[in-house]
Every structure is written in structure tokens, then in C-alpha cells.
N, C-alpha and C positions, 0 to 999 in steps of 0.2 A: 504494500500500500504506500503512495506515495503521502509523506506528511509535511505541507509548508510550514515554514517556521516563522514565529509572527517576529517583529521587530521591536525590541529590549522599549521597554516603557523609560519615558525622557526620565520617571525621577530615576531607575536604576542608573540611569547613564551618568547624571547628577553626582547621585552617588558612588559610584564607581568614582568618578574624578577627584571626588572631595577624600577618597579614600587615599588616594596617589598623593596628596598634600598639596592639590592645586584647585582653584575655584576658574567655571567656565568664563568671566573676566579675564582673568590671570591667564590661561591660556590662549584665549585668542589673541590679547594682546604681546605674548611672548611670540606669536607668529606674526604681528602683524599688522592684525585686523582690526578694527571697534569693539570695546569690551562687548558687545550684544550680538555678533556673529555665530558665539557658538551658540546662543542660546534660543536663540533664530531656529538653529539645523535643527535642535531637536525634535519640533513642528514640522520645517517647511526644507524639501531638499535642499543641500547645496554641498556636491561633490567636495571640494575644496573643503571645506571646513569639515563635511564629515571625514574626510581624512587624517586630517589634525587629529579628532576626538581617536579617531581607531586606531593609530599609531602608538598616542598616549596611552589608550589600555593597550597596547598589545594585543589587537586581534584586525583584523580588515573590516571595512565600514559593510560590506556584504553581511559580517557575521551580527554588527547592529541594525542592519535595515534589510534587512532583506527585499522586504517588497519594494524597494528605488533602484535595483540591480534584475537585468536581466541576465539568462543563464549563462551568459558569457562572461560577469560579471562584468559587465559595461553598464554607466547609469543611464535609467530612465530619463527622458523628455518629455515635455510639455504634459499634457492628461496622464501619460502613462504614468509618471512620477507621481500623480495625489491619487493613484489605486490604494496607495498602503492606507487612507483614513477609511476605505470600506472591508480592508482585508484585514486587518485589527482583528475583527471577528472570527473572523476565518482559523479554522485547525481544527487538530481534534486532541483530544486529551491526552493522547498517546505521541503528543510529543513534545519535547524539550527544548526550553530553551538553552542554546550553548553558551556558555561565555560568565553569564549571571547564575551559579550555583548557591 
């Protein structure tokens, strides 16, 4: 059976970062960006900055969003990118999330 995996809820991702001893401010502005960019991605796609976040924990922005990545892990565009607010729903009980144990 195939089982999609939903994408890590913004507070785990929150929390994961705050775990590392860094706030989402603090790191977009260590790369660059306005303190409000990461805070942004966790709502609304944005390849670039979810990179950032996925780097810092240590896993691929695929393994946090699944649904903004197609199977080639290339990011979604335009419509295709805001499928993850109706795929939220989506799975079934038998399956895990990775990353956030």
C-alpha cells in the first residue's frame, strides 16, 4: 500500500529549531534574509528558505514538506504548491512521520 506522508506541523519545525539553540529570526537573518522569511515558509512555499530550515535540522526540505516536492524531488509551482493545505488530511494511520520522533 502506498502511504503519503503528511508535512511536519510549522510548531514541530518551531520547535525543532529552538531545540538547535537558534530562533526562526536568528536564522534567516544569519543567511541573509528578513527576520520573517523563515516564518513565512512554514505556511507558504518558498524553496530557498525551506532549505535553510532543512539543512539546519539535518534532513532535506522533501523530508519536511513533502507535499511542495514532486517525485523527483523538484519543487512545486504555482496551484500545484498550495495542494499541501488540502493534503494535511490526507494518510492513513499507518504511517509515520520521519524526522519528528
Amino acid at each position: 500500500m502506498y502511504c503519503k506522508r503528511k508535512d511536519w506541523h510549522p510548531e514541530d519545525i518551531k520547535a525543532a529549531i529552538r531545540k538547535t539553540g537558534m530562533t526562526l529570526k536568528a536564522l534567516a537573518i544569519q543567511h541573509g534574509y528578513s527576520g520573517s522569511v523563515i516564518r513565512r515558509t512554514l505556511k507558504i512555499p518558498y524553496p530557498a528558505a525551506q532549505t535553510i530550515i532543512a539543512r539546519h535540522l539535518g534532513v532535506t526540505p522533501q523530508d519536511i514538506w513533502p507535499s511542495r516536492y514532486d517525485e523527483t524531488g523538484n519543487p512545486l509551482r504555482g496551484l500545484l504548491a498550495n495542494r499541501h493545505k488540502s493534503s494535511r488530511s490526507a494518510g492513513s494511520s499507518r504511517c509515520q512521520k520521519r524526522g519528528m520522533e
